[in-house]
C-alpha positions as CSV (number, residue, x, y, z in Angstrom):
1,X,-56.0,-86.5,-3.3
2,X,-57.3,-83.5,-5.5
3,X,-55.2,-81.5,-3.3
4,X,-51.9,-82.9,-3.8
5,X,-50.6,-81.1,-6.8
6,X,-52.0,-77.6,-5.5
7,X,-49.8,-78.6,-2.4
8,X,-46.4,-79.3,-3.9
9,X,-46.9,-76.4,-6.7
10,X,-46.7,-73.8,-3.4
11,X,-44.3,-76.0,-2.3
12,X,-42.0,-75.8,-5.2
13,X,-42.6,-72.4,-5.2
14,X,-42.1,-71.5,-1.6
15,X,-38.1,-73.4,-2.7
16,X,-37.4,-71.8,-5.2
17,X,-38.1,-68.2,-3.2
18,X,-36.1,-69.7,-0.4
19,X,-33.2,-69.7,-3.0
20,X,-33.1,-66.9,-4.9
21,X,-33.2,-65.2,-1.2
22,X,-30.2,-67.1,0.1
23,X,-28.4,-66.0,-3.2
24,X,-28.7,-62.6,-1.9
25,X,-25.8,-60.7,0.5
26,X,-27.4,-60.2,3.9
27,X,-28.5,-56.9,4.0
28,X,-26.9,-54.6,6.5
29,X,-28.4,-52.0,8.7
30,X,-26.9,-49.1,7.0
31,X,-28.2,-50.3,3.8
32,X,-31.7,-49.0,4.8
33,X,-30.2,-45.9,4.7
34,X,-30.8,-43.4,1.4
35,X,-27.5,-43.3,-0.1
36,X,-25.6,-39.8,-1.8
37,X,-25.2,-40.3,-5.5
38,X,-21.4,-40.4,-6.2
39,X,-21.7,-37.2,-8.3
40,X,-23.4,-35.3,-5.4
41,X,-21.5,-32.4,-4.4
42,X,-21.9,-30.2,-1.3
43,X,-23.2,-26.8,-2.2
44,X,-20.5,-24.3,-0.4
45,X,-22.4,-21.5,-2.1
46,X,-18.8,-20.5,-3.8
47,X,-18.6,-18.7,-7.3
48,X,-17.8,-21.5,-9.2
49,X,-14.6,-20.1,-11.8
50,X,-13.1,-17.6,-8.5
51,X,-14.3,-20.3,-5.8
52,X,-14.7,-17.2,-3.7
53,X,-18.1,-16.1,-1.1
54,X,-20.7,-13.9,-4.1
55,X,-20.1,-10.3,-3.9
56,X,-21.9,-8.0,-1.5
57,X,-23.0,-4.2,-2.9
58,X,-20.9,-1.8,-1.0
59,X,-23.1,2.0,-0.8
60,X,-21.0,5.0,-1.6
61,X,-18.2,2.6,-3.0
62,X,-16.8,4.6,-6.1
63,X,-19.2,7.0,-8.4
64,X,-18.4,5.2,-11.9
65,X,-20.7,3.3,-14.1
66,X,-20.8,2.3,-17.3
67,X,-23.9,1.3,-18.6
68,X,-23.8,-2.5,-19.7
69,X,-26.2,-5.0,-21.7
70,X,-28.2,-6.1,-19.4
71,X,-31.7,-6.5,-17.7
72,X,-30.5,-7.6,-14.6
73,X,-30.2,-4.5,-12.0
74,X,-28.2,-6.7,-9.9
75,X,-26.1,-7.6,-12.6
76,X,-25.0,-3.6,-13.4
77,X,-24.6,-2.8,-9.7
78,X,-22.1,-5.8,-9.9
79,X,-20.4,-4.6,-12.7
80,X,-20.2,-1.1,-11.6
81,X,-18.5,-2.2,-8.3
82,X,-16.1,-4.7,-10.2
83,X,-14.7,-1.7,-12.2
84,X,-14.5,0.2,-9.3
85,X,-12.2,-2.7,-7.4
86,X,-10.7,-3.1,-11.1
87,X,-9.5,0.7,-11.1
88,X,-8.1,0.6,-7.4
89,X,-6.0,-2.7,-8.0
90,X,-8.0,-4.8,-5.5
91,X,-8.1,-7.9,-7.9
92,X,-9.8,-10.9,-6.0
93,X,-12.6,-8.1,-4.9
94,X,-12.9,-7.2,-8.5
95,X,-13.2,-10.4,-9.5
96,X,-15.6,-12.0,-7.0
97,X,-17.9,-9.0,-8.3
98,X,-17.6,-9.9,-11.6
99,X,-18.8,-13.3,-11.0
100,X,-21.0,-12.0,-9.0
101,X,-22.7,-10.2,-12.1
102,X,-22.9,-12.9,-14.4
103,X,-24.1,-15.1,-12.1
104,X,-27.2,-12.6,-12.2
105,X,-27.1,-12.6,-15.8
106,X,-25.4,-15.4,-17.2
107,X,-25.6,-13.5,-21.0
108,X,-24.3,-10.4,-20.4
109,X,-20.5,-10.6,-22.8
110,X,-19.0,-7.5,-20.9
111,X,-19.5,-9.1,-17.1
112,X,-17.4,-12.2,-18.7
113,X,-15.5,-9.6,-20.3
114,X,-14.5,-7.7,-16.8
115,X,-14.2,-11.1,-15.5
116,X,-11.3,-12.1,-17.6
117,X,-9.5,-8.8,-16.8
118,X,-9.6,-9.4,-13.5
119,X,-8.5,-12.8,-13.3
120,X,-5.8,-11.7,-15.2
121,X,-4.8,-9.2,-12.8
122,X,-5.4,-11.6,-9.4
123,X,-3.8,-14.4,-10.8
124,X,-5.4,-17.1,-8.7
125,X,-8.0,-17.5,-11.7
126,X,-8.1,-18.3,-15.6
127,X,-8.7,-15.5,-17.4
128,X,-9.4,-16.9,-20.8
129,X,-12.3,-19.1,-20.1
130,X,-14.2,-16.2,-19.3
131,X,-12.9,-14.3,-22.2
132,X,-14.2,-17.1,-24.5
133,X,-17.2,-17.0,-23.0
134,X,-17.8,-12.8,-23.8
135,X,-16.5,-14.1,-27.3
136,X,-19.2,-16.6,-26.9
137,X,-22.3,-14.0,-26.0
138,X,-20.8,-11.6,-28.9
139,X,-23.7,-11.8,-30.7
140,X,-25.9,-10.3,-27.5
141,X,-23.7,-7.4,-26.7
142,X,-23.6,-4.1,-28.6
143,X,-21.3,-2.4,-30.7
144,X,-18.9,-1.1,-28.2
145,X,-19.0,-3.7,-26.1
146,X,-18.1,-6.2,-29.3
147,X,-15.0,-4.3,-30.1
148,X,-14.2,-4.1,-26.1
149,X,-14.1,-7.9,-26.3
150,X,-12.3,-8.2,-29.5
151,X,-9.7,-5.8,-28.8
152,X,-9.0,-8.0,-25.8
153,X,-9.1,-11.6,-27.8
154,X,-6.5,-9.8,-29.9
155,X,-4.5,-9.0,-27.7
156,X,-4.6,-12.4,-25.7
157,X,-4.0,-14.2,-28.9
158,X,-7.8,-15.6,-29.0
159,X,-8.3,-14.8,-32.5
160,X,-6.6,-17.0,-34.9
161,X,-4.3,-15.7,-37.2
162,X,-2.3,-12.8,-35.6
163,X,0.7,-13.4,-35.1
164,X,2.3,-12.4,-31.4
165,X,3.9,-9.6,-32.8
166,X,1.0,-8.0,-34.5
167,X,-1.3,-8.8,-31.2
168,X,-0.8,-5.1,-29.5
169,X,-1.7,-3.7,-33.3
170,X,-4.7,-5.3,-34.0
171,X,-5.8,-4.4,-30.4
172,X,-5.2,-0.5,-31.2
173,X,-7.0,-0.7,-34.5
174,X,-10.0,-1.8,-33.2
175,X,-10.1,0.4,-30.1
176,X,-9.2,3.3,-32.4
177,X,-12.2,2.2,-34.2
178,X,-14.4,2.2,-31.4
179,X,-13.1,5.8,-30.5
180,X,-13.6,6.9,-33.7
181,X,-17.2,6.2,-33.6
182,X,-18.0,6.1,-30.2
183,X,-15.7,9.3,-28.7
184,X,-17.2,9.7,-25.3
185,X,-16.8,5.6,-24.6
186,X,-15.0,5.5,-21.2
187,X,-14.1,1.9,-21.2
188,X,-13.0,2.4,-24.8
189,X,-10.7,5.2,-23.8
190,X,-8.9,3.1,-20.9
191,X,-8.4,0.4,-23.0
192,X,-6.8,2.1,-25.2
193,X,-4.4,3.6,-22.9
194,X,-3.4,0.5,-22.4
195,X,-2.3,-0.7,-25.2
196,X,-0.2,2.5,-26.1
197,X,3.3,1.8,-26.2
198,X,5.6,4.3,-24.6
199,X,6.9,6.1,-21.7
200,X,4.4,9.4,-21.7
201,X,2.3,7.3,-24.1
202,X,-0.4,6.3,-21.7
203,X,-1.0,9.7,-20.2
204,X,-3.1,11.6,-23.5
205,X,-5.7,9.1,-23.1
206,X,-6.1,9.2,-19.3
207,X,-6.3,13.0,-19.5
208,X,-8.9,12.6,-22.6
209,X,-11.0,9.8,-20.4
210,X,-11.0,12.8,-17.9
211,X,-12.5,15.2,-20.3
212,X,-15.3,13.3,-20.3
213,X,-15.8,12.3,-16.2
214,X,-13.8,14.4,-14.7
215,X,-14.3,11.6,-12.1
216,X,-13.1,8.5,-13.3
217,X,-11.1,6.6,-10.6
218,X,-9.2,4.5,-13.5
219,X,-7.5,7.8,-15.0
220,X,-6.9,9.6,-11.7
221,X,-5.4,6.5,-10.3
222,X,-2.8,6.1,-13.1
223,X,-2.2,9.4,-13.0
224,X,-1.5,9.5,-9.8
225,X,1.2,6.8,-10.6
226,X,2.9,8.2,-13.3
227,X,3.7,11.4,-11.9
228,X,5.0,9.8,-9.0
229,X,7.5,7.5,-11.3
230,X,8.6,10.1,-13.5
231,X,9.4,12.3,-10.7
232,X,7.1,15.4,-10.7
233,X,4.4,14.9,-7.9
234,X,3.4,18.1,-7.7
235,X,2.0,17.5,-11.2
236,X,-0.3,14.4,-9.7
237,X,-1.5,16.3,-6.9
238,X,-5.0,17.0,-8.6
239,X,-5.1,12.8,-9.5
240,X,-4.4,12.3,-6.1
241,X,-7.6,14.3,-5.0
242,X,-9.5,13.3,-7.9
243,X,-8.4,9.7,-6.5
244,X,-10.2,10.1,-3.5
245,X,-13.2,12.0,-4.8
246,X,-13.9,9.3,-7.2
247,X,-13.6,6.6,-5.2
248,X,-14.5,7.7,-1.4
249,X,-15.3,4.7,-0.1
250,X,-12.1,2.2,-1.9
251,X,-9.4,2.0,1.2
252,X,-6.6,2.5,-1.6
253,X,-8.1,6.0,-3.2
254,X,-7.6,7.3,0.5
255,X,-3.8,5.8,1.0
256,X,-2.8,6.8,-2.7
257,X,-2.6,10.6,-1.5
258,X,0.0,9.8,0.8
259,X,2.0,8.6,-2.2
260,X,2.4,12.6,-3.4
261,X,1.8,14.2,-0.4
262,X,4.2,13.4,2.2
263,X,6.9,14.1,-0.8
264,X,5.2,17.7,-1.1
265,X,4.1,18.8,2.1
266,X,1.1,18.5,2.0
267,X,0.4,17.3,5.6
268,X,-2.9,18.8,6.3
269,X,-5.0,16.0,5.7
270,X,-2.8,13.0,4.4
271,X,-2.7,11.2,8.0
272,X,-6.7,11.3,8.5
273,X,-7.1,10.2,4.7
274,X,-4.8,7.2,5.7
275,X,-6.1,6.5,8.5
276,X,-9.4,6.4,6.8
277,X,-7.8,3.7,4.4
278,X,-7.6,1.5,7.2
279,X,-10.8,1.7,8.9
280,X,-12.6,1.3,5.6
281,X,-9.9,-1.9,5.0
282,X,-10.9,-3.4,8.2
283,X,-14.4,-2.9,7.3
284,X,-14.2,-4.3,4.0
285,X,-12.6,-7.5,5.5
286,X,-15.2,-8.0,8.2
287,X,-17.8,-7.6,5.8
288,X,-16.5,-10.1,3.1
289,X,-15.1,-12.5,5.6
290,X,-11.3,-11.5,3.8
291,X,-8.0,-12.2,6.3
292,X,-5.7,-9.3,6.6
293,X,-2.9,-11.6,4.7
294,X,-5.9,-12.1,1.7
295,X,-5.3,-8.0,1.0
296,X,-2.2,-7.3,-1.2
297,X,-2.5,-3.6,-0.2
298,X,-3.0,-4.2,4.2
299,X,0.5,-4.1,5.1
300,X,1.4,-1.4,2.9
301,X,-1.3,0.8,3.8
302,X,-0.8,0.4,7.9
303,X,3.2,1.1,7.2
304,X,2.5,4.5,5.4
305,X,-0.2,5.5,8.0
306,X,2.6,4.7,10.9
307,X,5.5,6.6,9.1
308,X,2.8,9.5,8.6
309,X,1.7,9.6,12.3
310,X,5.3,9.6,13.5
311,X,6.4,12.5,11.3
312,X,3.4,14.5,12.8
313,X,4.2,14.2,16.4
314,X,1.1,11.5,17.0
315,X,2.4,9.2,19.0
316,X,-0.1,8.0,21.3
317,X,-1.8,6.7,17.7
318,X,1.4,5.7,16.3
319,X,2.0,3.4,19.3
320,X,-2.1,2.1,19.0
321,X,-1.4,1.2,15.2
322,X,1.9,-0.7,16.4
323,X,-0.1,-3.0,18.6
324,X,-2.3,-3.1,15.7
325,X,0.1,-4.5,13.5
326,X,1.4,-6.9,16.1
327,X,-2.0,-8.4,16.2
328,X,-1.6,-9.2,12.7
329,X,1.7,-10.3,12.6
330,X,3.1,-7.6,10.6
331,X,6.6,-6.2,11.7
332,X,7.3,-2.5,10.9
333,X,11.4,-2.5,13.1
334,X,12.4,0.5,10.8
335,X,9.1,2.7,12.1
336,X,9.2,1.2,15.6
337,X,13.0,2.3,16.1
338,X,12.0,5.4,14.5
339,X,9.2,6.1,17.1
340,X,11.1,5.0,20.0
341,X,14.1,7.5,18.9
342,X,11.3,10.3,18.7
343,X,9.6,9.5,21.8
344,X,13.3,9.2,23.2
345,X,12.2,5.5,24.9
346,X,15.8,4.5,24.8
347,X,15.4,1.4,25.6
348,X,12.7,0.2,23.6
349,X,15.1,1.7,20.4
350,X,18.0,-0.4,21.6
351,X,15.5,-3.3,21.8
352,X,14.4,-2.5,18.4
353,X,18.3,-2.0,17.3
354,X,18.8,-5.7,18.8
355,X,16.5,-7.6,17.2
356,X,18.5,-8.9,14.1
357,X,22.0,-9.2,15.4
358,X,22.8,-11.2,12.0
359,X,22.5,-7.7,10.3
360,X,26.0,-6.6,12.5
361,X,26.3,-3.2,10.6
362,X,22.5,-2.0,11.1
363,X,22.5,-3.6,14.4
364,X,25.6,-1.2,15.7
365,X,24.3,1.5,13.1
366,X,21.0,1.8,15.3
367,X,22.7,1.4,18.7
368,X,25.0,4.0,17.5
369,X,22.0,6.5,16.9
370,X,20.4,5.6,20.2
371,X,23.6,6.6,22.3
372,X,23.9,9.4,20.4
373,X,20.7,11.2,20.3
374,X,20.6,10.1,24.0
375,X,24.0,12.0,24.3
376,X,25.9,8.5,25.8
377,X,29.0,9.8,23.4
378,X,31.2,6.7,25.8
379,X,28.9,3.8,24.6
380,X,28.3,5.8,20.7
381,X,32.3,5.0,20.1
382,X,32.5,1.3,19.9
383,X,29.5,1.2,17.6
384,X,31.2,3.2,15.2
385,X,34.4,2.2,15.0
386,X,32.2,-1.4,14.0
387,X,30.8,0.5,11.0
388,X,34.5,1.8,10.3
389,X,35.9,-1.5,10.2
390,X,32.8,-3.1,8.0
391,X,33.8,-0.2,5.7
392,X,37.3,-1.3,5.2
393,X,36.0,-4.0,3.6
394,X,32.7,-3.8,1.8
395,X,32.8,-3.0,-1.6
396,X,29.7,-1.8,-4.0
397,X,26.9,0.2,-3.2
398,X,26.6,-1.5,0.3
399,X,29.6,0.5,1.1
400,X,28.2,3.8,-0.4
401,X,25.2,3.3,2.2
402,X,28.2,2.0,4.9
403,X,29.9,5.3,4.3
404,X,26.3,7.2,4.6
405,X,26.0,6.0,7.9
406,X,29.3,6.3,9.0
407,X,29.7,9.9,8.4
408,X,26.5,10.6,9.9
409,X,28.0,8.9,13.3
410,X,30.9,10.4,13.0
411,X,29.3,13.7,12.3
412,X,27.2,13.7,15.3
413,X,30.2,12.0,17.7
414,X,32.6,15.1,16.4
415,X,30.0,17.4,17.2
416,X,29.4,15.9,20.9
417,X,33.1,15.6,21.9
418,X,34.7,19.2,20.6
419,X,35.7,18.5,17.5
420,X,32.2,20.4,15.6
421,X,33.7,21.8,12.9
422,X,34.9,18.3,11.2
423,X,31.6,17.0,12.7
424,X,29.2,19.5,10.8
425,X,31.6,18.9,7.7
426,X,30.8,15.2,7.7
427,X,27.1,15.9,8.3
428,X,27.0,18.3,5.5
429,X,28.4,15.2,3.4
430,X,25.1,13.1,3.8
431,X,23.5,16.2,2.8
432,X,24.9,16.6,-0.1
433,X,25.2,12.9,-1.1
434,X,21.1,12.8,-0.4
435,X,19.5,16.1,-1.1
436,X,18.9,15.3,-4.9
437,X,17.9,11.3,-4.1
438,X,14.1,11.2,-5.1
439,X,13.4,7.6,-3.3
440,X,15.4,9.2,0.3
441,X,12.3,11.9,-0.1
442,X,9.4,9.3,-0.1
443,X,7.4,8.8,3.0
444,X,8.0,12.2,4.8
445,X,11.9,11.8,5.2
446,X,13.2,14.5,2.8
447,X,14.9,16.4,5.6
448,X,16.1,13.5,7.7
449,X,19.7,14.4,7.1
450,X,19.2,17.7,7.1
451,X,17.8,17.9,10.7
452,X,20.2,15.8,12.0
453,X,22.6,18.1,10.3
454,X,21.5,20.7,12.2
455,X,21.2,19.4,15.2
456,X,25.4,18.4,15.2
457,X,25.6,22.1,14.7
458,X,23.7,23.1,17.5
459,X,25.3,21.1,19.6
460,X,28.6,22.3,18.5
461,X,27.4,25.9,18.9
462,X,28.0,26.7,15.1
463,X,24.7,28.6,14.8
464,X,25.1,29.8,11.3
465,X,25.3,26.0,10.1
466,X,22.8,24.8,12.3
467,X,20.5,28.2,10.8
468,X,21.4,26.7,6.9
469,X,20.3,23.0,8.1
470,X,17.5,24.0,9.7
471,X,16.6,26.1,7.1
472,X,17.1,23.4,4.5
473,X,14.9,20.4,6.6
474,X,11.6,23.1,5.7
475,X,12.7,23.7,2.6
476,X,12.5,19.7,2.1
477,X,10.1,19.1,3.8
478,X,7.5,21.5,5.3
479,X,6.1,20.2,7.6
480,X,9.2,19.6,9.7
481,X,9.2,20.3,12.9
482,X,12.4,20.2,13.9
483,X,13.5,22.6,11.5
484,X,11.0,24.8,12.7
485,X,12.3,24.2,16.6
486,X,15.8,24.7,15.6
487,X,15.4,27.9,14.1
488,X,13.4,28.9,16.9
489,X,16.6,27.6,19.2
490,X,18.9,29.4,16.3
491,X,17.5,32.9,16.6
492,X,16.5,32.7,21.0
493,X,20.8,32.3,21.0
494,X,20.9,34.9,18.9
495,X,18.1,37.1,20.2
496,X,15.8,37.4,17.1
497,X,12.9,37.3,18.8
498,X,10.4,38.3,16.2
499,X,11.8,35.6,13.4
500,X,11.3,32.9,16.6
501,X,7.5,33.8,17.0
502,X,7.2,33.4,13.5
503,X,9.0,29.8,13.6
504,X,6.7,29.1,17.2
505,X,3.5,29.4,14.3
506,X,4.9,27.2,12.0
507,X,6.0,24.6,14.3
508,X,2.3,24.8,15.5
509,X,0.9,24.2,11.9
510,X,3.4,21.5,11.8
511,X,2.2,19.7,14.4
512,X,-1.4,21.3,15.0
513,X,-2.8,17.8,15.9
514,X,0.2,16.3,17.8
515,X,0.3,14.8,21.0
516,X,-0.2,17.2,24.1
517,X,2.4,18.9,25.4
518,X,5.1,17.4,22.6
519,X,5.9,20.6,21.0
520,X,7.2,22.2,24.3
521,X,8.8,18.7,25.2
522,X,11.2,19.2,21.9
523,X,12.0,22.9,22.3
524,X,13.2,21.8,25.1
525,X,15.0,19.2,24.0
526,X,16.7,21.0,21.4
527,X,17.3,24.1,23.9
528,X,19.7,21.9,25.9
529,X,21.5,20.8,22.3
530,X,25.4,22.7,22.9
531,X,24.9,23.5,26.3
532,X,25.4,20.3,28.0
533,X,29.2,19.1,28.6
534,X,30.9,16.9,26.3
535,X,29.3,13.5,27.4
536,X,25.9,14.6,27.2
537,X,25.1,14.1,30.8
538,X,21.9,16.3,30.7
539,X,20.4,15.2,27.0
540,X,20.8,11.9,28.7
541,X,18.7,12.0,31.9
542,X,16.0,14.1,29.8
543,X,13.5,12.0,29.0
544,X,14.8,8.6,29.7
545,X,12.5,5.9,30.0
């Protein structure tokens, strides 16, 4: 009996266990399992403002650097390299290096400072929280550097108190200040050319940054620009090479030559730089894990390196760099049709002239020039009289290109069927309609007309037009072959033999690194220009395929 209570006291107990257990869910097998806190987020290893991959150093990228607060070795190396992106317009690399500096010192004002600029620039990023942040770490940062970062709230509207108007201003009083006291600052001096307002205003402080690096990638690059927009490229030529010392290893320093020097002749080196452009590109991409379609400047660079390689006779790589571009799903139908007509693949250039049928009036436009340097005069006819009747009735400047390409038709069909001396009359007109046009000399094509001019004359045996066109192509262009080869044809009819050996050089310098066997392969070509009969019979079995 003195056991009693002991036994219903675990009794009760064991109960009132039972019961707070039943009031309990039934726990499931999963439950055992540690559970992810809400708030947990998968660590991608991303930058977290650009949400791009941390920058990589690149050896032998670009020879700037501006020494920045910092203790962090990584963190200037960074730096250094974003500048160098900065200076050749690739943005989102810029950027991502940026990032990738203040990541490796969080305090340094000038890396958030170069971040904002970028961003600004890429536009897939906010550029003002990192500006607030270099406001932030102003108190860390030197004297130049604090007037870099205040020139730039200024001029973003970050300071309160400015009105919009006044922005620019305040920005150029405070970089003149830091000018003033700090003369041989090269960020200060870039900044401040861009803030000058003005068509020629930039250019005095590029030219003064280059006083002091003769180097800098930023000022040779603009330079290199200007000149080319203001028309006087001969003037940029030492920015373009200063471009590409500066900067050896940025694709776009090698590629901007081709900007000046296909307008200037200056063929020597201009395809191997761009070709450079592009193995660098694709290395840059492998190496950063970038897509083709990521790179503002891809496409752009590969169609300049194609229209380079077809003016110099280099086919075999022209045709390599097509499949290229196929592969990346770029379409180049002006340079295919182009190369096709120079390698005289007919077929391939009426396959080229056929893609876009809804285009009716470059569609019979290209067959048109197909037939006709194949000599198929029968087949040429219908395809101009289309461009005729479109002429009736456009109206604008599409019918100042319309009756651009109908003269040159017309020109050539005249000369092929007897009629050569209102053939080389209407040829001249393109000539003289294009021979001043700036844009119609970008890209190598300053003699296009011209050649074509001369070769209507040569078929219609007027020699002493066909010497003037000829003449003209070099002297627009000089590295043109054809003008070269026609003079060469020009004075064999008319037995000048010592004036042809001199043209035979040149059209070897012209094409010293073209394909084998090519420069034989036009003389020829052009030798049977005039002797042929009407229809072109023998131009057209020549070379067919």
């Amino acid at each position: 009996m003195n056991h009693l209570p002991r036994v219903l006291l675990s009794f009760a107990l064991a109960c009132l266990l039972a019961g707070a257990a039943a009031a309990q869910p039934a726990k499931k097998a999963d439950d055992k399992k540690p559970q992810a806190k809400a708030t947990d987020k998968k660590d991608d290893g991303k930058l977290p403002h650009t949400k791009l991959l941390p920058a990589k150093h690149i050896p032998d990228l670009c020879k700037l650097s501006y020494r920045v607060s910092t203790a962090s070795p990584e963190c200037q190396v960074f730096f250094d390299q974003g500048l160098a992106f900065y200076y050749s317009y690739v943005w989102m690399e810029s950027a991502r290096c940026f990032e990738t500096a203040v990541k490796h010192d969080p305090n340094c004002a000038l890396a958030w400072w170069g971040l904002s600029k970028a961003c600004e620039k890429w536009g897939r990023a906010a550029y003002a929280p990192p500006l607030k942040k270099a406001q932030e770490l102003m108190a860390q940062a030197n004297e130049r550097e604090m007037r870099l970062i205040k020139a730039r709230l200024q001029e973003k509207g970050l300071i309160e108190g400015i009105k919009v108007e006044d922005r620019r201003k305040e920005a150029v009083k405070t970089l003149d200040e830091l000018l003033t006291l700090y003369d041989d600052d090269e960020e200060g001096w870039f900044a401040r050319s861009q803030v000058a307002d003005g068509p020629n205003s930039s250019v005095p402080f590029h030219k003064a940054l280059l006083r002091l690096n003769p180097l800098h990638p930023g000022a040779h690059h603009e330079l290199v620009h200007h000149y080319e927009n203001i028309r006087r490229p001969v003037l940029g030529w030492p920015h373009a090479e200063g471009y590409v010392q500066s900067s050896p290893g940025i694709p776009h320093a090698n590629h901007m030559q081709a900007h000046l020097a296909m307008r200037i002749g200056k063929w020597e080196k201009t395809s191997d730089r761009s070709a450079r452009a592009i193995e660098l590109e694709e290395a840059y991409h492998k190496l950063m894990k970038v897509t083709p379609n990521e790179d503002w400047q891809f496409s752009h660079h590969l169609e300049t390196l194609m229209q380079s390689l077809i003016h110099d006779g280099r086919f075999r790589e022209a045709n390599e760099l097509r499949k290229k571009c196929e592969g990346y799903k770029y379409t180049q139908r002006n340079h295919w049709f182009r190369l096709a007509i120079a390698e005289r693949k007919w077929d391939e250039a009426l396959k080229q002239a056929n893609a876009n049928p809804k285009d009716k009036n470059s569609t019979s436009y290209w067959r048109a020039l197909v037939y006709l340097n194949k000599g198929d005069v029968e087949r040429a006819r219908p395809e101009v009289a289309v461009l005729k009747e479109a002429f009736a009735n456009a109206t604008g400047r599409a019918n100042k290109e319309l009756e651009m390409r109908i003269w040159l038709t017309e020109g050539l069909l005249q000369c092929s069927t007897g009629d050569g001396d209102g053939g080389v009359k209407l040829l001249a007109k393109t000539v003289e309609k294009t021979k001043d046009d700036y844009n119609r000399h970008a890209w190598g094509h300053g003699a296009y007309h011209m050649e074509y001019w001369g070769l209507g004359a040569l078929r219609a045996n007027r020699l002493a037009v066909a010497e003037e066109a000829f003449l003209e192509s070099l002297a627009h262009d000089a590295g043109s072959v054809k003008g070269a080869l026609g003079m060469m044809v020009v004075c064999e009819r008319q037995g000048r033999t010592e004036e042809m050996s001199r043209f035979a050089e040149l059209a070897q310098r012209c094409w010293r690194k073209a394909d084998a066997g090519l420069i034989q392969a036009e003389l020829e070509h052009l030798r049977t220009q005039g002797t042929a009969a009407a229809t072109g019979a023998s131009t057209q079995n020549k070379g067919s395929n």
